[in-house]
VMD Tcl script that draws the C-alpha trace (Angstrom):
set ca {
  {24.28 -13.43 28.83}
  {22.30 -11.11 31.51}
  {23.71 -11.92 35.27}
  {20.80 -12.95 37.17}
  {19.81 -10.84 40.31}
  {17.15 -10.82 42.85}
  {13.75 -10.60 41.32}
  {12.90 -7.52 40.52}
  {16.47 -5.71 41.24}
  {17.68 -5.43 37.55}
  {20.24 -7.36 35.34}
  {23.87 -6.28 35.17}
  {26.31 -7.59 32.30}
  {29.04 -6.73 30.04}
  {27.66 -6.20 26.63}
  {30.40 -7.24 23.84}
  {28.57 -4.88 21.68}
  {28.99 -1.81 23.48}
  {32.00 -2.21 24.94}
  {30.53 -1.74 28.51}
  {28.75 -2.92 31.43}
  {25.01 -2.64 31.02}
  {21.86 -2.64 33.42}
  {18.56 -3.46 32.79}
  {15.78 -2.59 35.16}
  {11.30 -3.17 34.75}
  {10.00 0.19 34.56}
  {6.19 -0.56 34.78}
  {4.28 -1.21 31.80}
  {2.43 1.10 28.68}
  {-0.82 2.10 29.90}
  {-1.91 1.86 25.84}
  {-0.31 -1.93 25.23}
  {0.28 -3.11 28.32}
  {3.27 -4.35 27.67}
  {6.76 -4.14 30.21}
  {8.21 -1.10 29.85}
  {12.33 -1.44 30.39}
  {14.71 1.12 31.05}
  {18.47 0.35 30.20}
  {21.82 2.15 31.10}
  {25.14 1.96 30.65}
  {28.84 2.45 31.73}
  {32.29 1.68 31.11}
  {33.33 0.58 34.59}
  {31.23 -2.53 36.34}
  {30.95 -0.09 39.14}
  {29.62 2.90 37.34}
  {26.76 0.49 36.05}
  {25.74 -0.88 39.57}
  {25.51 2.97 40.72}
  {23.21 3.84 37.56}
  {21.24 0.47 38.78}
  {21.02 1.63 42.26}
  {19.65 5.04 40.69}
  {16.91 3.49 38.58}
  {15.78 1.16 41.77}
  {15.80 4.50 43.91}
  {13.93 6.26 41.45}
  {11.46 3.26 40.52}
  {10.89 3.14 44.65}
  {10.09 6.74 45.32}
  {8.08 7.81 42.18}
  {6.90 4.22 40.98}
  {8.69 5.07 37.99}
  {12.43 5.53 36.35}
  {13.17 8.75 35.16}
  {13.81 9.19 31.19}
  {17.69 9.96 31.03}
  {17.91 9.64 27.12}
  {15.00 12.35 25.94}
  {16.95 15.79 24.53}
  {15.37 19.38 25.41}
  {14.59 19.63 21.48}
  {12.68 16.50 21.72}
  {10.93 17.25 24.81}
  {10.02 21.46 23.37}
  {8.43 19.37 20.26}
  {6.74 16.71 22.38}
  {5.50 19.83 24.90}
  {4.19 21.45 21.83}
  {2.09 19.47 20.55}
  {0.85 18.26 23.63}
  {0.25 22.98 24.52}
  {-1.55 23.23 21.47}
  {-4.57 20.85 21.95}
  {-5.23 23.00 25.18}
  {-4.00 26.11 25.17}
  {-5.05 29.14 23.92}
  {-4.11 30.68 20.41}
  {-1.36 33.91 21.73}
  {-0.36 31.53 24.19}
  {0.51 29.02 22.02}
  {2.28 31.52 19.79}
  {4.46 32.64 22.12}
  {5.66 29.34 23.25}
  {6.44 28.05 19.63}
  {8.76 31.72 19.04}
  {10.35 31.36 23.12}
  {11.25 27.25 21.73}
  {11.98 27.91 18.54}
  {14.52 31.42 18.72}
  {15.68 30.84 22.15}
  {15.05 27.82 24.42}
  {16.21 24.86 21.78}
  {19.41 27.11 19.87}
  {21.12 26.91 23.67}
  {19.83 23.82 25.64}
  {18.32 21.80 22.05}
  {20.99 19.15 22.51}
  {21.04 19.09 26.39}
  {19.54 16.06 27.84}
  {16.17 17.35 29.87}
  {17.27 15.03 33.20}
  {21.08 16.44 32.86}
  {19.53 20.26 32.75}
  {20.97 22.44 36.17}
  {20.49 25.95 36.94}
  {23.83 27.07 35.69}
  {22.49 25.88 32.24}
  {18.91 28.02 33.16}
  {21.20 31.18 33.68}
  {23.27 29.94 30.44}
  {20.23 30.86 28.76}
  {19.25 33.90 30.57}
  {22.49 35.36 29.29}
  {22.26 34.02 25.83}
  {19.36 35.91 25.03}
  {21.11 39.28 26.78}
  {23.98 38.81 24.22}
  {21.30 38.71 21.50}
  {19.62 41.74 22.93}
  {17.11 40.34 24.71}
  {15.91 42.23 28.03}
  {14.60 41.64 30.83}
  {10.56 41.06 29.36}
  {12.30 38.32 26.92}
  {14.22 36.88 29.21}
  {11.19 37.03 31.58}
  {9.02 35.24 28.73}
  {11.30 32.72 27.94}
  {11.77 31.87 31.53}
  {7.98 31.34 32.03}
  {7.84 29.60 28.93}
  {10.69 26.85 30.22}
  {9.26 26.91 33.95}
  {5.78 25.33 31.80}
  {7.67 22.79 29.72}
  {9.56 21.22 32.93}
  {6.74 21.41 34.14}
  {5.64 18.95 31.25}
  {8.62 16.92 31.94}
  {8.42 16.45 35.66}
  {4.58 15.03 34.82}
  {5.80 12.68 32.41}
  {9.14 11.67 35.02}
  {11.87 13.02 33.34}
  {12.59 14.68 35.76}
  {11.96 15.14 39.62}
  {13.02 18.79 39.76}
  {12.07 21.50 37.64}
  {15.41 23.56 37.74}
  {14.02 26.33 36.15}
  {11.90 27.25 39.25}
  {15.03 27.11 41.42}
  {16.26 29.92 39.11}
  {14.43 33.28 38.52}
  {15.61 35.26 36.44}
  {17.78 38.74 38.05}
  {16.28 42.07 36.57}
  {19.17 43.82 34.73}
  {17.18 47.42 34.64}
  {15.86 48.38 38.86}
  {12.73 50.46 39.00}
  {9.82 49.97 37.12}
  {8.22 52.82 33.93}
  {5.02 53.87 35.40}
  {2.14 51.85 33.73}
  {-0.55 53.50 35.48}
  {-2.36 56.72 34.73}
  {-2.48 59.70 37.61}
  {-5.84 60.40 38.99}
  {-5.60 63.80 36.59}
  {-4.54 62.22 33.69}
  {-7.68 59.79 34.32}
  {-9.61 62.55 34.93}
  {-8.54 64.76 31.39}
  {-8.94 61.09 29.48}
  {-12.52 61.04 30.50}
  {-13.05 64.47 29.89}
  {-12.74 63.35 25.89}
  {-16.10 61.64 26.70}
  {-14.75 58.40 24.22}
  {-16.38 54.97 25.11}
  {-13.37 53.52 24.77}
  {-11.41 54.93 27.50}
  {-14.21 55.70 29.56}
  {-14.66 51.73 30.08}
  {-11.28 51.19 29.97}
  {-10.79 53.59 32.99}
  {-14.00 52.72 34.76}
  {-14.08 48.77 34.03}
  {-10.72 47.66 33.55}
  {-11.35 45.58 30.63}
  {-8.44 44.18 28.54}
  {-7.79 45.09 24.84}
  {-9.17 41.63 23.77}
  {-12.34 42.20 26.08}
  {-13.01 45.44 24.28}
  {-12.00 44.47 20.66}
  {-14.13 41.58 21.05}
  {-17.14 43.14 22.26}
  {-20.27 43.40 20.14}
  {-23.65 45.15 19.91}
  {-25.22 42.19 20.96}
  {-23.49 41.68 24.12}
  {-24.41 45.17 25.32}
  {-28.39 45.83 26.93}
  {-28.14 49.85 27.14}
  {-31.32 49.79 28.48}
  {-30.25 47.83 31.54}
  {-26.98 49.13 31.47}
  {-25.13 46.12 31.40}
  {-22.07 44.87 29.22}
  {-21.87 41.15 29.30}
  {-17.52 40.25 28.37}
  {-18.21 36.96 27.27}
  {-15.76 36.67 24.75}
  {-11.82 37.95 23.69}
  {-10.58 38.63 20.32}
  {-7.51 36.95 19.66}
  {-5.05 36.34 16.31}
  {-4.43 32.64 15.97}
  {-1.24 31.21 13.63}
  {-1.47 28.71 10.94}
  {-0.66 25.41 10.01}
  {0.73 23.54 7.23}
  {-2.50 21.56 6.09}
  {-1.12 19.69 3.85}
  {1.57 18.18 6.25}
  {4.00 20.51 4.53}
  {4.14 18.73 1.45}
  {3.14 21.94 -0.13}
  {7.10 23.11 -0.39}
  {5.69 26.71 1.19}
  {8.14 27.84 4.08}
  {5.36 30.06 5.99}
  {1.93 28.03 6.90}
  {-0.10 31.15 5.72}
  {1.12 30.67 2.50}
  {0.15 27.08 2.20}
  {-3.02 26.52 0.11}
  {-4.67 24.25 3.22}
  {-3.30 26.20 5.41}
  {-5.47 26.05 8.75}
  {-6.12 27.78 12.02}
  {-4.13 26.35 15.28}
  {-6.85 26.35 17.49}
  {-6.66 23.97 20.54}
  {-9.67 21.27 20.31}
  {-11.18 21.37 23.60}
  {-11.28 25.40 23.27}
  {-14.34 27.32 22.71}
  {-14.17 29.57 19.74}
  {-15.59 31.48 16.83}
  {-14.27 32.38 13.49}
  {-14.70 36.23 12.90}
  {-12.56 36.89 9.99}
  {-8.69 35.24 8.41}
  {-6.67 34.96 11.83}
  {-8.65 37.10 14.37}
  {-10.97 34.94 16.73}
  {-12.94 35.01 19.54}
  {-11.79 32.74 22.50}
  {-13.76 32.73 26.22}
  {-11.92 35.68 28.28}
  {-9.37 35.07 30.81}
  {-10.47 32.05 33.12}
  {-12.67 30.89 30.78}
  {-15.34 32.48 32.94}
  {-17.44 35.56 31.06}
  {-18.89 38.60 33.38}
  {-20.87 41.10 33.74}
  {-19.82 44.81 34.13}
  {-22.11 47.80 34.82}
  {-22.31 51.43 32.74}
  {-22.84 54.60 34.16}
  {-25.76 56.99 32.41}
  {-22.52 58.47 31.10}
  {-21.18 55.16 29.49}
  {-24.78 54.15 28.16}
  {-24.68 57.96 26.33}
  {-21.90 57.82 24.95}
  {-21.79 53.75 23.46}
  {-25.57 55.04 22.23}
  {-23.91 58.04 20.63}
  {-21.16 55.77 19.03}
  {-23.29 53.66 17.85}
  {-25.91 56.05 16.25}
  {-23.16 57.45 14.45}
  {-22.28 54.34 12.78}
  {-21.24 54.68 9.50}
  {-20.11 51.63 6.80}
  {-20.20 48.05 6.94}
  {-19.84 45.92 10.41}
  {-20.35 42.11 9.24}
  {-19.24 41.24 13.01}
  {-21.35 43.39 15.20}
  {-18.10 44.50 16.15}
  {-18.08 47.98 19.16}
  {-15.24 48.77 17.95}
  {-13.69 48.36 14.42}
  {-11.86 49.59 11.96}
  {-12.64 52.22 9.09}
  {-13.64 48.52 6.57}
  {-15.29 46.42 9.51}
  {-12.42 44.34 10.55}
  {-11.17 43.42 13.48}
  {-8.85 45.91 15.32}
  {-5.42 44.13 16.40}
  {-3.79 45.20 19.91}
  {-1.30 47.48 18.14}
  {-4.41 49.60 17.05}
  {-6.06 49.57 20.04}
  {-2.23 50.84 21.83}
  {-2.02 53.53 18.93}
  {-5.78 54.26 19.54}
  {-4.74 55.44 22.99}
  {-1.76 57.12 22.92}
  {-3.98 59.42 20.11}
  {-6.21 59.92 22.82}
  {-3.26 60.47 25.52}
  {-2.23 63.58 23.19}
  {-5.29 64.80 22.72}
  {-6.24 64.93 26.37}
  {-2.95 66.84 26.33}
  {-1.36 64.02 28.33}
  {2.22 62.69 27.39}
  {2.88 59.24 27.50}
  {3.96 58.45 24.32}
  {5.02 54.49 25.89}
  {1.23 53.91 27.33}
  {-0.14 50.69 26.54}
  {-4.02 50.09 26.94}
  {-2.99 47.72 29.75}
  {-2.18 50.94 31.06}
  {-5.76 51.29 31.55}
  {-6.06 48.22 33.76}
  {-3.19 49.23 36.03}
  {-5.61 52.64 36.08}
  {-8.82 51.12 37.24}
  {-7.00 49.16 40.07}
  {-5.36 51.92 41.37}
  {-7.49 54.38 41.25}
  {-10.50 52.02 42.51}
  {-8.31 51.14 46.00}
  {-7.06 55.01 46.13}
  {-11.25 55.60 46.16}
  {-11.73 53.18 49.05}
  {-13.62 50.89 47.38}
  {-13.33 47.65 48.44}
  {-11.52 44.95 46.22}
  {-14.59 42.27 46.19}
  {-15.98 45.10 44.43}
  {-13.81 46.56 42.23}
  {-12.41 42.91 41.40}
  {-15.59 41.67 40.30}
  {-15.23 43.66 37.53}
  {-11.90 43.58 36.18}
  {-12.23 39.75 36.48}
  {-9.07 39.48 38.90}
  {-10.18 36.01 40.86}
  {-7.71 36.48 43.58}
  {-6.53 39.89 46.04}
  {-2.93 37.82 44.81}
  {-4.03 38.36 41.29}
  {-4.54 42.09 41.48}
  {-1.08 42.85 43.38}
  {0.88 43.96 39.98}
  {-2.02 46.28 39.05}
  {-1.58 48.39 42.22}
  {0.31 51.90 42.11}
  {0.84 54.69 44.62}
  {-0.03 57.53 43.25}
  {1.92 60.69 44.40}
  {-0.54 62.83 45.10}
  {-2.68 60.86 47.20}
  {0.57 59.35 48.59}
  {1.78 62.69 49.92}
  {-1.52 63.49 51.19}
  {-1.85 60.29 53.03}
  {1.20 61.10 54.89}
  {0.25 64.29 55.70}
  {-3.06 63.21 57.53}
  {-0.80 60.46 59.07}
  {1.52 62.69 60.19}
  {-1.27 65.28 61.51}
  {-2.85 62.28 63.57}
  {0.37 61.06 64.97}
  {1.21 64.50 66.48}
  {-2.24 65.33 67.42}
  {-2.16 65.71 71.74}
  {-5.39 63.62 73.25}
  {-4.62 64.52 76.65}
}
mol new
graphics top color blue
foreach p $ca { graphics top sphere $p radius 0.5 }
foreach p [lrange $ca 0 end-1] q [lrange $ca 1 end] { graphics top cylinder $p $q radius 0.2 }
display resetview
């Protein structure tokens, strides 16, 4: 029989059951039923049980609700998952599924979310180090489990997302230079390719460009509108995986994994287009030389294009990011510049760079790279030696000068 309390303080009592001392405690009610929602805990010792009921009360008080102390990490990745995918965008999504999947729920799966601590956050840091992992997967993974607590903390499972009390350490110091010198920029242009002369000039990203068609381009005003970024979404089993087919491509309904509320368009099997980066599309200018050259590509247009696509490959499809990255370092050796490593994000880091090492100011250069914040720019910026060395010369030249 439940030992009556003080309204609204719980119920403690032995439970023959169990073979312990149990508390019961009113934890609100379900905002879809409305009916009471009751949390229960339990412990050998009659004493342990009144300091789990103190807990509950403590945690009802402050947050006007108990915390969930039975949910598993597995359970919550799944739950997260689900919940990602009717919001989030298509490589996103992707990414979180392989972090959960390969990383997150083999080490903390069967760790109860309100028990996790930031010795088990470095557990996994070095679990995926034994597997190989380095510093960008660890990083990844990291971000991925900061976003799920995240989750959990908004549905009070926990009060304290552990993983943001525990960055991850970086394993290899210094960083490979990611952004081209201002005469590597300037032997890249030389190859007069549309491509890489917006890339340089614009900082657009690879999605930008791969998604860009004729018809968002007015070469007569000069303007590029980037209202859209091509993306490769995954599938899903269709048929509730009834089919007996291990991968959801193979599955005769397979279907796209698109989030709902997103706004997209079908261009051809996985490749999409999804709004760019903050949802918000812009505007970026070309130079007579950009508006020559796009005119020349596109005059020499040769084969189908069923998408309108700028740029495309040899049969009209879509271009994925490792084309685009091979597309470039083609160009790199061409130019006679080696960096066999360079990424078209390399580009980016570029246009940054070289825009602040111009002295132009970053309300202009940021409005049209699409960076909203001076924050948001900080990774892309990159002393370049050159200009480095001559900035301490004048420096030094000043400083010495006599104005007596």
């Amino acid at each position: 029989m439940v030992k009556s309390r003080e309204h609204g303080q719980g119920a403690l009592y032995w439970d023959v059951t169990k073979n312990a001392w149990r508390v019961v405690i009113d934890a609100g009610y379900d905002p879809k039923t409305g009916k009471r929602i009751q949390r229960a805990r339990q412990s050998k010792t009659k004493d342990g049980a009144m300091r789990k009921l103190n807990q509950m009360l403590r945690e009802r008080e402050s947050m006007g609700r108990v915390l969930d102390r039975a949910t598993r990490v597995g359970e919550l990745a799944e739950a997260w998952l689900n919940d990602a995918a009717t919001r989030t965008k298509p490589k996103t999504i992707t990414g979180y599924r392989s972090n959960v999947k390969s990383k997150i729920v083999p080490t903390l799966g069967r760790k109860l979310v309100s028990d996790l601590t930031p010795a088990d956050v470095r557990r996994l840091h070095t679990a995926i180090r034994q597997k190989g992992g380095g510093d960008a997967s660890v990083a990844s993974t990291h971000r991925t489990l900061v976003t799920m607590l995240e989750y959990a903390r908004a549905e009070r499972m926990i009060s304290e997302n552990v993983a943001m009390l525990t960055p991850p350490r970086r394993t290899v110091h210094g960083k490979a230079r990611d952004s081209l010198s201002r005469d590597d920029a300037r032997k890249l242009l030389a190859l007069e390719d549309p491509r890489w002369t917006l890339g340089l000039l614009t900082g657009l990203r690879s999605g930008e460009a791969r998604g860009l068609r004729w018809e968002d381009i007015d070469l007569g005003a000069g303007v590029a509108t980037l209202a859209w970024s091509l993306t490769e979404a995954s599938f899903t089993h269709g048929c509730g995986g009834s089919c007996g087919r291990k991968r959801a491509g193979n599955c005769p309904s397979r279907q796209l994994e698109v989030a709902d509320d997103l706004e997209w368009e079908l261009l051809q099997d996985r490749h999409v287009l999804v709004r760019p980066k903050n949802d918000t599309p812009r505007q970026v200018p070309l130079t007579p030389s950009m508006t020559t050259q796009l005119l020349k590509l596109r005059t020499a247009e040769r084969g189908e294009n069923p998408h309108g696509l700028v740029w495309h490959r040899s049969d009209g499809s879509p271009k994925t990011n490792t084309d685009d990255n091979n597309d470039l370092r083609a160009a790199l050796v061409a130019a006679g510049i080696s960096e066999p490593t360079a990424t078209t994000h390399w580009l980016r880091h570029s246009y940054v760079t070289l825009s602040e090492h111009a002295g132009i100011p970053w309300a202009a250069f940021a409005g049209v790279s699409g960076h909203g914040t001076s924050e948001a720019s900080d990774p892309y910026r990159h002393v370049l030696t050159d200009e480095g060395r001559r900035a301490v010369e004048v420096l030094a030249k000043w400083v010495e000068e006599d104005t007596r």
